[in-house]
Residue frames relative to the residue before (quaternion, step in Angstrom):
aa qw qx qy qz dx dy dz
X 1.0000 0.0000 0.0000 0.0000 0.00 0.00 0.00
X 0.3620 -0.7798 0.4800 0.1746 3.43 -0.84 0.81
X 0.7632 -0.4103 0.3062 0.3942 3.63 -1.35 0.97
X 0.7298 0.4235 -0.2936 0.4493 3.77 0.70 -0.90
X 0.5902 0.5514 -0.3717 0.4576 3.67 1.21 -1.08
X 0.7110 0.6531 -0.2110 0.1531 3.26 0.56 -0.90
X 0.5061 0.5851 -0.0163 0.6334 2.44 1.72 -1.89
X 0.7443 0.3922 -0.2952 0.4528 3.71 0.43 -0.77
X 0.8838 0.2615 -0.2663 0.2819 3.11 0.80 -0.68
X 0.2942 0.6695 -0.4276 0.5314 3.32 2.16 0.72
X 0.5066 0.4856 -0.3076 0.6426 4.04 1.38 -0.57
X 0.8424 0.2698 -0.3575 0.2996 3.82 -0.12 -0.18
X 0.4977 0.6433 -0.3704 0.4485 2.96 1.81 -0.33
X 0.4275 -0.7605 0.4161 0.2563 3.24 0.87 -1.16
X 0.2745 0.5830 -0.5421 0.5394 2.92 1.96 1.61
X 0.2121 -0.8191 0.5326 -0.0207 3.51 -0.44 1.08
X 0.7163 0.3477 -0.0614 0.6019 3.09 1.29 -2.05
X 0.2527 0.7679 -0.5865 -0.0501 2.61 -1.66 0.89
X 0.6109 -0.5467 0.2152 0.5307 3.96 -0.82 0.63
X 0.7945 -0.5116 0.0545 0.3226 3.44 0.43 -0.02
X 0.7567 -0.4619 -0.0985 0.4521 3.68 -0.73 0.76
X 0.6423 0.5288 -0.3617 0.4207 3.45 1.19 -1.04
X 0.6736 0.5006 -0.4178 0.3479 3.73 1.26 -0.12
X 0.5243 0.6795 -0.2805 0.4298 3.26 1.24 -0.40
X 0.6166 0.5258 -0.2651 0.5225 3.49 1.29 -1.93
X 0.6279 0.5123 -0.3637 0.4594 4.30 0.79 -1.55
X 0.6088 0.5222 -0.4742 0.3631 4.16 0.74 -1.24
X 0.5465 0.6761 -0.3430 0.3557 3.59 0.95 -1.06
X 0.3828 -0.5504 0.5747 0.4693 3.49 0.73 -1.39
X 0.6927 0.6161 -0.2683 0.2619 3.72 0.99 -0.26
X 0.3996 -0.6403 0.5660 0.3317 3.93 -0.75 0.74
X 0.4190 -0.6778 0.5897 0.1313 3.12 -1.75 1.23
X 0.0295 0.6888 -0.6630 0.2919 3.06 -1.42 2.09
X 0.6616 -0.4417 0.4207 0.4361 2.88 -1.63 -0.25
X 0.6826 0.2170 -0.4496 0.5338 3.69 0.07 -0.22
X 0.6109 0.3396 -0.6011 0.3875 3.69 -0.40 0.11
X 0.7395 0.2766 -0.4276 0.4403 3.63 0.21 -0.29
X 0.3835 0.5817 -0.6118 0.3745 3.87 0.29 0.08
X 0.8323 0.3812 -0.2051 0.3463 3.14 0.59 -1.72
X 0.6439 0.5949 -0.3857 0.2874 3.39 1.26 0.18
X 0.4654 0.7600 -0.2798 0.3572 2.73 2.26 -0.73
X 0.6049 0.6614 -0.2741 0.3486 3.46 1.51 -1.06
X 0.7363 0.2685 -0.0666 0.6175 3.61 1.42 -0.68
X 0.3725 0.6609 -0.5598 0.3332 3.84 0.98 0.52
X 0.7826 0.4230 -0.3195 0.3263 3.58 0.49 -0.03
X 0.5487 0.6208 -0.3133 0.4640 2.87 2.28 0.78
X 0.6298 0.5464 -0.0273 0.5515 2.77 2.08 -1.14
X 0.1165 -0.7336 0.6536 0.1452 3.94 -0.65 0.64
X 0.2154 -0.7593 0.6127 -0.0402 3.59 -1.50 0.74
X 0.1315 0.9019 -0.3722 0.1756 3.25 -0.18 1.01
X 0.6897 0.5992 -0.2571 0.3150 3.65 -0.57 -1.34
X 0.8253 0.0788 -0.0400 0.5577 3.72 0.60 -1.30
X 0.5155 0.5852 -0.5019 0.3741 3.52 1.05 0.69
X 0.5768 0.6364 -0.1606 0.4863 3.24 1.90 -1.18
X 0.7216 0.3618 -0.2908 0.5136 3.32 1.31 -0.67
X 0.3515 0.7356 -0.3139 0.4866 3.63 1.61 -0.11
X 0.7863 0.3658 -0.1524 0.4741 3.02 0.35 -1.93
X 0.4693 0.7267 -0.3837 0.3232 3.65 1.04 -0.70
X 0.7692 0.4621 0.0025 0.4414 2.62 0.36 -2.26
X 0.6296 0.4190 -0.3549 0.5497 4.03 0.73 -0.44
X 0.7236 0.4283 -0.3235 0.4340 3.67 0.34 -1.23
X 0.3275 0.6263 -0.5000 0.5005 3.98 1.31 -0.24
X 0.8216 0.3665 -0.1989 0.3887 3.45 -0.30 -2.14
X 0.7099 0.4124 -0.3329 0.4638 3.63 0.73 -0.20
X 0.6441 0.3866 -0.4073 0.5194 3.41 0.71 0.23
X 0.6086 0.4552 -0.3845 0.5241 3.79 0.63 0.51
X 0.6934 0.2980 -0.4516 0.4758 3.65 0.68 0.06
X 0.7888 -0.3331 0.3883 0.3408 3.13 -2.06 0.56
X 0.5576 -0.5565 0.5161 0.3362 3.89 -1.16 0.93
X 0.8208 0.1164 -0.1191 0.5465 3.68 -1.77 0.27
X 0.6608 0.5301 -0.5157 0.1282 4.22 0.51 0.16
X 0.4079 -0.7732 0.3793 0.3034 3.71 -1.05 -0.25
X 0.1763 -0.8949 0.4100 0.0066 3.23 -0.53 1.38
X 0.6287 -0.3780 0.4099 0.5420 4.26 -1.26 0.77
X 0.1011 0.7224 -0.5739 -0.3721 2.89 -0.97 0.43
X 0.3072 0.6376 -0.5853 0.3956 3.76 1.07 0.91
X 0.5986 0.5713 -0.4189 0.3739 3.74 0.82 -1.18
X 0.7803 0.5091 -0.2072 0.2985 3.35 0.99 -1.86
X 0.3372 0.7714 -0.2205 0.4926 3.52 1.80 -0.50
X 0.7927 0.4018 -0.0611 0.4544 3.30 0.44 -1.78
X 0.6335 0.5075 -0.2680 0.5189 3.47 1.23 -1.15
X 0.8125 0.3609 -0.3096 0.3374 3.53 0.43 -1.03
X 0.4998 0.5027 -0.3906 0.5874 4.23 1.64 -0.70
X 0.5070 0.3895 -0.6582 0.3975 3.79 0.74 0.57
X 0.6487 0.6064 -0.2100 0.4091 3.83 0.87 -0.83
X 0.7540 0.4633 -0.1373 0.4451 3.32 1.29 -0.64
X 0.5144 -0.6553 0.4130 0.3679 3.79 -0.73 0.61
X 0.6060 -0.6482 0.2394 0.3941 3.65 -0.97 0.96
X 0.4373 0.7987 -0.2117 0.3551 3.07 2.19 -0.33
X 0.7707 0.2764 0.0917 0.5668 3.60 1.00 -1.79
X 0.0755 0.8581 -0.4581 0.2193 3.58 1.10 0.98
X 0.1487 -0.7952 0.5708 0.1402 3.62 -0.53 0.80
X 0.6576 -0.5417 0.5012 0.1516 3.14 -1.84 0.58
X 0.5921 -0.3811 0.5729 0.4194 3.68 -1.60 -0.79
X 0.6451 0.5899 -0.2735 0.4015 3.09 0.92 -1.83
X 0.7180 0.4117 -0.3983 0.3955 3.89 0.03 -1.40
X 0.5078 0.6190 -0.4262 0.4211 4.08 1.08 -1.31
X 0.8189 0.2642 -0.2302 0.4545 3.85 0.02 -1.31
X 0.4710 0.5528 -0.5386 0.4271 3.73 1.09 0.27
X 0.7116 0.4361 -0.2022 0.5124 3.50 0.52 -1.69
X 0.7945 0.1498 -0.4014 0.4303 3.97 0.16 0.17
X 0.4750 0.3928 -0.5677 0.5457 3.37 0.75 1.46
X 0.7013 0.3392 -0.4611 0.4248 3.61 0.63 0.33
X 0.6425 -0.6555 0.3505 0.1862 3.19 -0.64 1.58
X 0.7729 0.3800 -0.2031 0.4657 3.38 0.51 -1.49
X 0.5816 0.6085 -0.1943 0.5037 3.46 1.19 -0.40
X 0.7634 0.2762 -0.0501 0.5817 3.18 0.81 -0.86
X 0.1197 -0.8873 0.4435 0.0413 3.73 0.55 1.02
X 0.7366 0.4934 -0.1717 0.4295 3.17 0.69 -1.72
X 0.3865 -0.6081 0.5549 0.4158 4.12 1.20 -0.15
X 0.1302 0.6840 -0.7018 0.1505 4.11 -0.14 0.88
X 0.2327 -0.7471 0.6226 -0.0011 3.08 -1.60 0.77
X 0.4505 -0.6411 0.5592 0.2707 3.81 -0.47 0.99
X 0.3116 -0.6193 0.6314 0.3475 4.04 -0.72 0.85
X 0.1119 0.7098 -0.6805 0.1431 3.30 -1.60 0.55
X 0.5406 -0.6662 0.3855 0.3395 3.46 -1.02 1.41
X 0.4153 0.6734 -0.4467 0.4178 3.51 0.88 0.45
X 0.8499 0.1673 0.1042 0.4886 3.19 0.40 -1.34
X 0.2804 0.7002 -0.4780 0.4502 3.40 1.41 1.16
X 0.2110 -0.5517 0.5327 0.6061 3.23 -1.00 -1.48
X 0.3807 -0.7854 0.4516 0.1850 3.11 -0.47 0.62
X 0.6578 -0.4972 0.4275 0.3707 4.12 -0.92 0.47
X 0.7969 0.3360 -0.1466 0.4801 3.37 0.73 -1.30
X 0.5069 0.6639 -0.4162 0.3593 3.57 1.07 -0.01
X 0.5701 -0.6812 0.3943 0.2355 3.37 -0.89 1.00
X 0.3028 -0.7617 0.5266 0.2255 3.87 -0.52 1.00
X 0.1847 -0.8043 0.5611 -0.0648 3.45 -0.04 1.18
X 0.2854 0.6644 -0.6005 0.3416 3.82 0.86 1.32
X 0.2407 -0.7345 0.5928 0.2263 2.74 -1.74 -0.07
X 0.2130 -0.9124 0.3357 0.0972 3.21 -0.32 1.22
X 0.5535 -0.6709 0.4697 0.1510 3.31 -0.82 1.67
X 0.6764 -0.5716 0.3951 0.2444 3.69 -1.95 0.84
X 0.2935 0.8332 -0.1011 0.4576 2.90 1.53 -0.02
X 0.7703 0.3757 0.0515 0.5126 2.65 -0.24 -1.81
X 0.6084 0.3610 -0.3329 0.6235 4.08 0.54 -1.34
X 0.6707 0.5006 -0.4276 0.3417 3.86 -0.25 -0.45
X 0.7278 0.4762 -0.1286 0.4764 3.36 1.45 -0.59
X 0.4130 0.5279 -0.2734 0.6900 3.12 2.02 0.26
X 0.8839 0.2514 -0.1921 0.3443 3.34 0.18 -0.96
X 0.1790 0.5269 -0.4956 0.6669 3.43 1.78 1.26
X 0.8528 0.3242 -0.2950 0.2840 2.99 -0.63 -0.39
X 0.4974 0.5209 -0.4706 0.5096 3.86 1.51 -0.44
X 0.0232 -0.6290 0.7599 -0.1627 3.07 -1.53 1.15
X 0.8447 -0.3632 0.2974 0.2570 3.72 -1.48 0.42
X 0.6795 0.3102 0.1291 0.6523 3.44 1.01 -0.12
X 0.7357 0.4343 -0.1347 0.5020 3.59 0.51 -0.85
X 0.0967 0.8458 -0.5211 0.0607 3.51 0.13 1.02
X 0.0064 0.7922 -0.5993 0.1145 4.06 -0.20 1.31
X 0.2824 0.7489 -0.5931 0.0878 3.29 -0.68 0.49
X 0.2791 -0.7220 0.5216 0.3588 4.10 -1.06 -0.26
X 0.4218 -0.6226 0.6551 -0.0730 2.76 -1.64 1.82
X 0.1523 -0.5677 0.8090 -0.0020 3.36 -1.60 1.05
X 0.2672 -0.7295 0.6269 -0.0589 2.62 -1.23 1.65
X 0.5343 -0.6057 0.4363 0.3966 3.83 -1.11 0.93
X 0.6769 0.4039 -0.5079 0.3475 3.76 0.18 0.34
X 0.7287 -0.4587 0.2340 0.4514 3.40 1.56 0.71
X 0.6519 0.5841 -0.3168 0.3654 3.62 0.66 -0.53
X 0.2908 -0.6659 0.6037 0.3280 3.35 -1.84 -0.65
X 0.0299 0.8530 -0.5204 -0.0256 3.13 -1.18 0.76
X 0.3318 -0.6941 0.4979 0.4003 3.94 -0.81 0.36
X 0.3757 -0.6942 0.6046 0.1064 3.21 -1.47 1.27
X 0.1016 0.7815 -0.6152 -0.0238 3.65 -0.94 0.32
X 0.0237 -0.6750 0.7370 -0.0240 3.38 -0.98 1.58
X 0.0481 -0.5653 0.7992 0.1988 3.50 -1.98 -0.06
X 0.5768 -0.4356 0.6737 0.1540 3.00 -1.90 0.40
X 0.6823 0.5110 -0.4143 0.3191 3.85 0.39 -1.29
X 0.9283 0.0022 0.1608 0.3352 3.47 -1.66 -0.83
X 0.6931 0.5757 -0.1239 0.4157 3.29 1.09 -2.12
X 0.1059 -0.6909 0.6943 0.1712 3.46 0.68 -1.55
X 0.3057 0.6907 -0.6353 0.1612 3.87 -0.10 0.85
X 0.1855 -0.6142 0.7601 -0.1030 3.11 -1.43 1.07
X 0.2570 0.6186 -0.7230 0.1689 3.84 -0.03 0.82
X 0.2438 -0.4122 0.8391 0.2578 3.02 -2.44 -0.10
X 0.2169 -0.4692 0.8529 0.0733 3.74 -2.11 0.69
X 0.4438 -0.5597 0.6688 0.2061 2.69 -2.15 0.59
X 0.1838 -0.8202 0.4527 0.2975 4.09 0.49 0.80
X 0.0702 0.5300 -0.7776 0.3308 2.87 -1.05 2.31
X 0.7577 -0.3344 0.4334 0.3552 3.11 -2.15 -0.06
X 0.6868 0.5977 -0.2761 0.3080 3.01 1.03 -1.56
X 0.8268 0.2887 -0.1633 0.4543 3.63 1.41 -0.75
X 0.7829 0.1526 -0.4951 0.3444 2.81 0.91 1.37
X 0.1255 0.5322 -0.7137 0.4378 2.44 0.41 2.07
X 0.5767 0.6662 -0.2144 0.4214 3.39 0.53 -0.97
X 0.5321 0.7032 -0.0942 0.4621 3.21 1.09 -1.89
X 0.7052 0.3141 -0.1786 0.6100 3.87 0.55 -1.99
X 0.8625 0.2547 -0.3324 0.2842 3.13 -0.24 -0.86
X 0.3768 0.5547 -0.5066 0.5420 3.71 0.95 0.94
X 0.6719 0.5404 -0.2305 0.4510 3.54 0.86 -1.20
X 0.5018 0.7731 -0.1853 0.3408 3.51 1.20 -1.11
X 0.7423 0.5042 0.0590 0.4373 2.24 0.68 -2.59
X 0.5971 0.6232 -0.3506 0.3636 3.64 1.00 -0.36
């Protein structure tokens, strides 16, 4: 029997409700896809869906009301956190997460899906400015061998270069923070 017969003739019987579409498309005998759901689209305003979307929707709109307004969250992490909450039965996806924080009313707090967009990113230019300080603390560290200076890079940015001369041959770039040179000495150290 085919996806339409079915559907039609679960509509004359007067099963209407069901838990939800992919369970309806599997009663059929069919694998969930795009043409099985096209063809469900054709009769969705005959049919009502419900029970484990509601507990879905529960259980996600929970995890979004516990993070921080306007932040951005895994949504693989958020996926994992909530199918701890969920029966092995009514597991959620990636897919339903970026549905529900495009749906406004649903999504209250303004969440954002993390993406290498909206990271920082490695290759993104460090757009700092870098203080008298800061070059005094660079120029400690030059030693015989021990070339450090700061490099603009053609994607606009600044970065700390480190070369030696010795055994290693290093040729790094730092992002110019504290954090790298600290990093910085104890590379120097290590020599």
């Amino acid at each position: 029997m085919s996806l339409k017969n079915f559907i039609q003739n679960q509509i004359n019987k007067g099963k209407t409700s069901w838990e939800s579409r992919s369970a309806l498309i599997r009663a059929a005998g069919e694998t969930v896809n795009g043409h099985s759901n096209r063809i469900l689209k054709e009769y969705e305003n005959k049919l009502h869906f419900g029970l484990s979307l509601d507990i879905k929707n529960k259980e996600i709109k929970k995890f979004f009301d516990k993070q921080p307004k306007n932040s951005l969250i895994s949504v693989e992490g958020a996926v994992k956190i909530i199918n701890q909450n969920l029966p092995k039965k009514i597991q959620i996806s990636e897919t339903i997460i970026y549905n529900r924080l495009k749906d406004l009313q649903f999504n209250t707090k303004n969440l954002k899906g993390q993406t290498l967009d909206n990271q920082v990113s490695k290759t993104a230019p460090y757009n700092v400015k870098i203080s008298d300080s800061f070059k005094s603390k660079l120029k400690e560290l030059r030693k015989p061998g021990v070339y450090l200076y700061i490099e603009h890079t053609l994607q606009g940015g600044t970065t700390l270069r480190l070369k030696t001369n010795d055994y290693r041959k290093l040729n790094k770039s730092f992002p110019p923070n504290e954090d790298s040179i600290n990093l910085i000495k104890t590379l120097i150290k290590d020599k």
